[in-house]
Every structure is written in C-alpha cells, then in structure tokens.
ROLODREN-904165 format. One record per residue: chain; residue number from 0; x, y, z of N, C-alpha, C in turn. Coordinates in steps of 0.1 Angstrom, whole numbers, plus 5000, padded with zeros to 4 digits. Example, Ala and Ser with C-alpha at 12.3 -4.5 7.8 and 13.67 -1.06 7.14 Angstrom:
! residues 2
- chain,resi,nX,nY,nZ,caX,caY,caZ,cX,cY,cZ
- A,0,5132,4943,5078,5123,4955,5078,5132,4967,5078 .
- A,1,5128,4978,5071,5137,4989,5071,5129,5000,5079 .
This chain:
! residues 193
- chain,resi,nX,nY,nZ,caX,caY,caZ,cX,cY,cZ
- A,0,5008,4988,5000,5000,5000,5000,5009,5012,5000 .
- A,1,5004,5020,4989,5015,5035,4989,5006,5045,5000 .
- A,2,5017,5050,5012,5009,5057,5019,5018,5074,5017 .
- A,3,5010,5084,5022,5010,5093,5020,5019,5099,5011 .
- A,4,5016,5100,5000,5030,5097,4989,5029,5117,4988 .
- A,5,5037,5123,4984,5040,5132,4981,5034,5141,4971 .
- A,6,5040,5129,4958,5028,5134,4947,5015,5131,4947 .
- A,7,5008,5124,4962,4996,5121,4960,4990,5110,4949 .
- A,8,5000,5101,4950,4997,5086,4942,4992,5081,4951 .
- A,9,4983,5071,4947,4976,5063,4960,4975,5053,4956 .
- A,10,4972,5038,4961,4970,5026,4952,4980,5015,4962 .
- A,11,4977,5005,4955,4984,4991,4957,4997,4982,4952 .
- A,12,5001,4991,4946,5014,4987,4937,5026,4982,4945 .
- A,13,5026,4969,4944,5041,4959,4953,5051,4966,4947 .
- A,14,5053,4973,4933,5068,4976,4930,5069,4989,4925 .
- A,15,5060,4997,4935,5056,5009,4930,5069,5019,4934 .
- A,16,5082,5013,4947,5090,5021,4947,5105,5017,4936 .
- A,17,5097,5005,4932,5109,5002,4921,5109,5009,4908 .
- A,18,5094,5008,4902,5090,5019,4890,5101,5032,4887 .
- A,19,5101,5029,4871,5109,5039,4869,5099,5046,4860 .
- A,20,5103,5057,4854,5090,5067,4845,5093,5069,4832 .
- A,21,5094,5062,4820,5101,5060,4813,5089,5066,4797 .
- A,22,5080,5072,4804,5073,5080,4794,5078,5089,4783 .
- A,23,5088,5097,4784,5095,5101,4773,5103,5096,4762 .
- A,24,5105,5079,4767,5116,5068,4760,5101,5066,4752 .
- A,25,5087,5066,4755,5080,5057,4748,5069,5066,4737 .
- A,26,5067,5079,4741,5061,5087,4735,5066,5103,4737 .
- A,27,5064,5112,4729,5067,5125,4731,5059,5133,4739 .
- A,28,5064,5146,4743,5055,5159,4747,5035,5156,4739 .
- A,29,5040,5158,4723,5027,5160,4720,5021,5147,4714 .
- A,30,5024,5137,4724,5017,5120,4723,5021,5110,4708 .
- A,31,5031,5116,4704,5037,5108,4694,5045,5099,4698 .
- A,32,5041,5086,4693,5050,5074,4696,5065,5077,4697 .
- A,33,5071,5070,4701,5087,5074,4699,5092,5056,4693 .
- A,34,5081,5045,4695,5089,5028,4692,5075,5025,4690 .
- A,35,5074,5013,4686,5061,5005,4685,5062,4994,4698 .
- A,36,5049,4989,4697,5050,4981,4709,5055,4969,4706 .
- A,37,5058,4962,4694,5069,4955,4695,5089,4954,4698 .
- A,38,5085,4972,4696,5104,4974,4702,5099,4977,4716 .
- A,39,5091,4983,4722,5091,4987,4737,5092,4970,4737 .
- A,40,5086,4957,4732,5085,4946,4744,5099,4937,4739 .
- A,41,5106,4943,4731,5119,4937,4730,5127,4943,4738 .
- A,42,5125,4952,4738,5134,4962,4749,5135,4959,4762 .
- A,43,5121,4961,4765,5116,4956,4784,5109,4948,4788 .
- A,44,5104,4942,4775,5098,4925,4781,5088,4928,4792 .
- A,45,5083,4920,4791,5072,4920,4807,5072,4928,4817 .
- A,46,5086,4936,4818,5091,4944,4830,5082,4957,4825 .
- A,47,5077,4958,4815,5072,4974,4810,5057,4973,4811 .
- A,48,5051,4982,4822,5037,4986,4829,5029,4998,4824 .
- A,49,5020,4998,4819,5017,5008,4813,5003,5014,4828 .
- A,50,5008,5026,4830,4997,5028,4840,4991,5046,4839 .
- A,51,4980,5051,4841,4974,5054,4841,4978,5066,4852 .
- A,52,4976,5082,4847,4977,5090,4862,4967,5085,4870 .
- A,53,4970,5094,4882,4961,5094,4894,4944,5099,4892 .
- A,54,4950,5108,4884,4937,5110,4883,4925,5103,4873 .
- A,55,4931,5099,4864,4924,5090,4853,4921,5079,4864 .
- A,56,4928,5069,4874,4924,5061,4881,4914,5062,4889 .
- A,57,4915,5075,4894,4905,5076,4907,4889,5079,4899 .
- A,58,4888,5086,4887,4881,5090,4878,4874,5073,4875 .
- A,59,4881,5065,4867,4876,5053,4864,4872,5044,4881 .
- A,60,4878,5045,4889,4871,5042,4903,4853,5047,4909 .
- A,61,4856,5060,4908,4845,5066,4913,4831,5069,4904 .
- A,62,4836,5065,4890,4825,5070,4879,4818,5083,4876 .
- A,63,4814,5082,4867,4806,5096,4865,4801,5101,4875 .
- A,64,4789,5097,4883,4783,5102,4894,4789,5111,4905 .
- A,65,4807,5104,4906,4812,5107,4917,4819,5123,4919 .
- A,66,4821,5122,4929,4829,5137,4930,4842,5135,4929 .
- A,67,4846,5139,4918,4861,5140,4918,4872,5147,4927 .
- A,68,4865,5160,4934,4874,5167,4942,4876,5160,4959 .
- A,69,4867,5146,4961,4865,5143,4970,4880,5134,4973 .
- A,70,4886,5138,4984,4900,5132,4993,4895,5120,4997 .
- A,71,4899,5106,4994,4895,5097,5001,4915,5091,5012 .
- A,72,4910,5084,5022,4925,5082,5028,4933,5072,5022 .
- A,73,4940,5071,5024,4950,5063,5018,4943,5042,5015 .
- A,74,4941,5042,5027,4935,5029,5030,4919,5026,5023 .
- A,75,4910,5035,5020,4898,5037,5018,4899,5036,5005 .
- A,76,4911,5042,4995,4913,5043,4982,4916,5027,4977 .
- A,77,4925,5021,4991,4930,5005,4985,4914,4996,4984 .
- A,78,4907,4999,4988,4898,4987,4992,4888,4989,4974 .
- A,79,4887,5006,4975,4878,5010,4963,4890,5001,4951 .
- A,80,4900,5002,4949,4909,5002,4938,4909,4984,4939 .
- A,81,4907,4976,4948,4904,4962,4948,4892,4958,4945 .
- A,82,4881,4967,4945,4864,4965,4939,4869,4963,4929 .
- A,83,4874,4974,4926,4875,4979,4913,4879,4964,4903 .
- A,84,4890,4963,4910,4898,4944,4900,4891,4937,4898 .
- A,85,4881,4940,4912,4871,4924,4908,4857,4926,4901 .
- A,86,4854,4937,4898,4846,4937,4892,4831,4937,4895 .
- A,87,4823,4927,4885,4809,4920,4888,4809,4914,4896 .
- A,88,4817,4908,4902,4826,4899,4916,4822,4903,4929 .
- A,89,4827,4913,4930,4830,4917,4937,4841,4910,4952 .
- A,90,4836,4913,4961,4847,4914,4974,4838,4911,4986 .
- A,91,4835,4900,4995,4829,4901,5001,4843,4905,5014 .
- A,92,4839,4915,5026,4843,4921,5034,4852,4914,5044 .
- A,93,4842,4902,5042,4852,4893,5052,4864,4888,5047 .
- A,94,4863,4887,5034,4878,4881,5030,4892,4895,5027 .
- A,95,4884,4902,5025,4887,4920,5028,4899,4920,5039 .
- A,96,4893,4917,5047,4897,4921,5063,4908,4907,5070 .
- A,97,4901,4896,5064,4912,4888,5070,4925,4879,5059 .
- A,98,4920,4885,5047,4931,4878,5036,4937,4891,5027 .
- A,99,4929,4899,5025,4934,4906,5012,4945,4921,5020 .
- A,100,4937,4922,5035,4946,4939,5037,4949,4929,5052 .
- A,101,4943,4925,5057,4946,4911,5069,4950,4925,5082 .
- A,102,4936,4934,5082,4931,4941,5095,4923,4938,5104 .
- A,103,4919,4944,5111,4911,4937,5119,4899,4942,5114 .
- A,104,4887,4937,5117,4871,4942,5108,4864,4956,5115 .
- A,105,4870,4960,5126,4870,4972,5127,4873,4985,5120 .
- A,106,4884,4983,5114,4893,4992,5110,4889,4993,5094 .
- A,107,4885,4977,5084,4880,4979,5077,4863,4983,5073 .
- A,108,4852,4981,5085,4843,4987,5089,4843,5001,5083 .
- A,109,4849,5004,5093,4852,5023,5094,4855,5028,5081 .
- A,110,4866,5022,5070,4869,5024,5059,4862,5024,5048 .
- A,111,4852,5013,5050,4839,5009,5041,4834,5018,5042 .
- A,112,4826,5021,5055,4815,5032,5058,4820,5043,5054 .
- A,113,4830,5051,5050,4834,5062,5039,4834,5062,5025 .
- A,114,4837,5051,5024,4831,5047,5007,4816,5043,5008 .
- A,115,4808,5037,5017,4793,5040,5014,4788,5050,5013 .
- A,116,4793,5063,5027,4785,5072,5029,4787,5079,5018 .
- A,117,4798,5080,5011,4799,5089,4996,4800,5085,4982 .
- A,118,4789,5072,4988,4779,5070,4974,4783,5059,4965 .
- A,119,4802,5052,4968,4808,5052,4961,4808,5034,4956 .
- A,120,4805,5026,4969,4799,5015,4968,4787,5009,4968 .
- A,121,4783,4999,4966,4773,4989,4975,4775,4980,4978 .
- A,122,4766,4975,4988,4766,4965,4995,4757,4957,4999 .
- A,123,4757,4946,5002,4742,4934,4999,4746,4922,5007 .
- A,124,4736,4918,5016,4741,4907,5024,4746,4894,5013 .
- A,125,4752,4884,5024,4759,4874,5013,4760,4864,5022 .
- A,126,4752,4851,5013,4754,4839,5028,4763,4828,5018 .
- A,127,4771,4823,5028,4780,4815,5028,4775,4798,5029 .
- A,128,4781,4790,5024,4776,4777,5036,4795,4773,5032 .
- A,129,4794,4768,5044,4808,4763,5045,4807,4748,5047 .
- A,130,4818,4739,5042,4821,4726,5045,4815,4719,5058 .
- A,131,4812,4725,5067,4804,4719,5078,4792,4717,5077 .
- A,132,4786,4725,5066,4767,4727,5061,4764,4740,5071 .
- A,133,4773,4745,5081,4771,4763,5087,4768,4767,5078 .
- A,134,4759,4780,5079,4762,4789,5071,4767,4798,5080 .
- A,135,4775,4810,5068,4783,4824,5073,4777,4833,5068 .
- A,136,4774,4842,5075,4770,4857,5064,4778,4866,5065 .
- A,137,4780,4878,5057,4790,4886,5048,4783,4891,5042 .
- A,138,4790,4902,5040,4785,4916,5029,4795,4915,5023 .
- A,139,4786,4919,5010,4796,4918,4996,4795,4929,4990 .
- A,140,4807,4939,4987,4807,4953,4982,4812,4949,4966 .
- A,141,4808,4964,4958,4810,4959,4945,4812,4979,4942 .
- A,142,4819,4979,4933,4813,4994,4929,4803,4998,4921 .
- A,143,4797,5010,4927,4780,5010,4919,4781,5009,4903 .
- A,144,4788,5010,4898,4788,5007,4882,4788,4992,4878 .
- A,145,4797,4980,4891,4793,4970,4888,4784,4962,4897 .
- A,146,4774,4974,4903,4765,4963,4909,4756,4956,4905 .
- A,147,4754,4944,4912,4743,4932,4904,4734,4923,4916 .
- A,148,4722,4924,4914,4721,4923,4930,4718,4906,4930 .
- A,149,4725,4902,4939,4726,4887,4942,4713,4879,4952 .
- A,150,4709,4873,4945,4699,4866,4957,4701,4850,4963 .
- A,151,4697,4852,4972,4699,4836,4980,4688,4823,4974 .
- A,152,4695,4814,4972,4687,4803,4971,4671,4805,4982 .
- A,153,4671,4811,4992,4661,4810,5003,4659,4825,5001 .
- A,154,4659,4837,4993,4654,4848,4989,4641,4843,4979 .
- A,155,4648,4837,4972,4642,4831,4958,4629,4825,4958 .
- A,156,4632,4815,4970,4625,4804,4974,4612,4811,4980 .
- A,157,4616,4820,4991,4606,4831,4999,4598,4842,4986 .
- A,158,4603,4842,4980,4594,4852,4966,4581,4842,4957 .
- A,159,4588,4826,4957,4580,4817,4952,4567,4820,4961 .
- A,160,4573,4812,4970,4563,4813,4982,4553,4819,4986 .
- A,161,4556,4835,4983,4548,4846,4984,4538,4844,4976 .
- A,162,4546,4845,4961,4535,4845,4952,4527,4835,4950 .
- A,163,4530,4821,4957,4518,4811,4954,4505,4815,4964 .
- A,164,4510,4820,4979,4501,4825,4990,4490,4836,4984 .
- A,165,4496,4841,4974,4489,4855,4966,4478,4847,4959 .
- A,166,4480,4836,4956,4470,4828,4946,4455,4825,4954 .
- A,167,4463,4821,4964,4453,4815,4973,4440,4825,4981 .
- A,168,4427,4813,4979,4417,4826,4985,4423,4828,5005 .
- A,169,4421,4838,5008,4424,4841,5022,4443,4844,5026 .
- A,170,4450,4840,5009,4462,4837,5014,4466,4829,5024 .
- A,171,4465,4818,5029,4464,4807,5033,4466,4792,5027 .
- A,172,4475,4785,5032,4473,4777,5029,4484,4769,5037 .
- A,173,4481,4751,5034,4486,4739,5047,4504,4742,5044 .
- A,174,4509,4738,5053,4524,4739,5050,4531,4727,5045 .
- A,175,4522,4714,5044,4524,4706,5036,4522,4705,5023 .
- A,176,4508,4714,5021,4509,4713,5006,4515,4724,4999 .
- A,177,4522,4736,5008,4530,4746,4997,4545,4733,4996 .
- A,178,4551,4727,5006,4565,4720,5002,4560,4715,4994 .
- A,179,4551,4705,4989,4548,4694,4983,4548,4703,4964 .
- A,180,4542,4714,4970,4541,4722,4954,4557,4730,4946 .
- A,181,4565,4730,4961,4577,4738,4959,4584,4723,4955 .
- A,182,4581,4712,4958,4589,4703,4960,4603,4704,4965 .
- A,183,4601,4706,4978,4613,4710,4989,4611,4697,4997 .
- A,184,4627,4693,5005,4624,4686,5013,4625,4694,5028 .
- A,185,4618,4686,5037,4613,4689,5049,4626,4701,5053 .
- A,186,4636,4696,5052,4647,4704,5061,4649,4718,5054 .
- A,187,4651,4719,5039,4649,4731,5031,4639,4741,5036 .
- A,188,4629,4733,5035,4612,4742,5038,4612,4748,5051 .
- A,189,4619,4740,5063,4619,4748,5075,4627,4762,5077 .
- A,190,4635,4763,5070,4645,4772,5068,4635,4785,5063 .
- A,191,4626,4781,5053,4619,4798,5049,4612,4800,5065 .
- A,192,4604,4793,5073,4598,4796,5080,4605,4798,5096 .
C-alpha cells in the first residue's frame, strides 16, 4: 500500500517504489510514439507497465456520478481500487479484512463506511455455507457501476412462496401442501419459515 505519497499517488502497487518513469523513451511531449509496441516489448519484456495518472484512476474508480474533488485516505482508496479488480465479483468484506489487507474488521468497517456514505459503493448481504453445512453471512461490496444484485437460494424460494400465498383465497394455505408444490424437502422448507 503506497501511503501518504508526496505526489499524491495512491494505490496498491508491490513495486511501485521500484518503478521507473520512462514515458518520454516511449512517446513524446505531444503523444507521438517514439517505438512500437513491439520494440518497447523487445526492449523491456514483461518488465514494462503501462499505468494510468492518478487522476484518470481515481476518475475510472469513482464514475461519473462521483465527486472528483473528494480526498479519500489512503486505506479507503486500496479497498475502492480492489472492487474495482474484481469487478461484477465483487469482494465480500470478510475476506477484505482477513486475507486481502489482513486488518482487523473494525478498521475495515470504518473504511467501508466512507466509501458507502459517499455514494461510492454497494453493499448486499451474502450467505455462505461452508464445508460443515454452517452457514456464514457477509457483505459483499461491489462498485456502483458493477453492481448486480445477488439473491439467495432461500430469497428466491421466499418470493416463490409469496406469490403462490397471493394465489390463494384468504392467502392461506397447509404447509404441507405449499412443500409438496415447491417440491422441497422437509429440512429446506423449515428454513423459509
């Protein structure tokens, strides 16, 4: 994590103090090539990164909607700039906190809730079942340009449900014959109720 950088670069870059700036070897003042990309990759091979100002980043992070003149902290910027990687994906928080920045969920709490309150993410519960048959729940952040809103097998199932009760006169009906109609087994069907 690059923290309080000077020139106000922000971001995640493991070799960002190794970087060298080699923009005038590859193009001029007024954006004329200076090589093709087959001499820049003979030259520097895999070693050559092509990256984007600060500002074009934080711009493609925050989207149209966002305020550009808005200061986010150093730490608040890494989490947005890791939505960002993942995409339609997204990031659920708990793997946030104990694999990806490996803080404590406090600290990334706090961090989130600055990118919520300024519009910049969303967020959506998220259940887990883990190898035990537990489930875990988690919030899954995404940035609002790639949000998609995810539903649970037992959201799904509870919407069915509804709408068959809507059918019915009185909305009513036995709880053996909505399983029998959802064709759920016994242990599934307890779970909506």
């Amino acid at each position: 994590m690059i923290l309080e950088n000077k020139d106000g670069i922000q971001g995640s870059c493991r070799y960002f103090k190794e970087r060298k700036d080699i923009t005038s070897s590859i193009r001029s003042k007024c954006l004329q090539p200076r090589c093709t990309m087959v001499e820049a990759f003979s030259r520097w091979g895999k070693k050559l990164i092509i990256v984007a100002s600060q500002d074009m980043r934080y711009r493609a992070l925050i989207g149209l909607e966002g305020d550009p003149d808005l200061k986010l902290p150093d730490f608040s910027y890494c989490i947005l700039e890791r939505l960002g990687r993942s995409r339609w994906q997204g990031e659920l928080q708990r793997d946030l906190h104990t694999t990806a920045f490996k803080v404590d969920a406090g600290k990334l709490h706090y961090h989130r809730k600055i990118l919520n309150k300024n519009g910049l993410i969303t967020m959506q519960s998220h259940v887990i079942r883990l190898p035990t048959g537990a489930q875990q729940h988690s919030i899954l952040l995404l940035l609002n340009r790639f949000h998609v809103d995810r539903r649970s097998k037992y959201d799904i199932l509870m919407e069915k449900l509804s709408m068959m009760l809507s059918t019915r006169s009185n909305q009513i009906e036995t709880l053996g014959k909505l399983r029998e109609e959802l064709g759920l087994c016994e242990r599934t069907f307890k779970r909506l109720y």
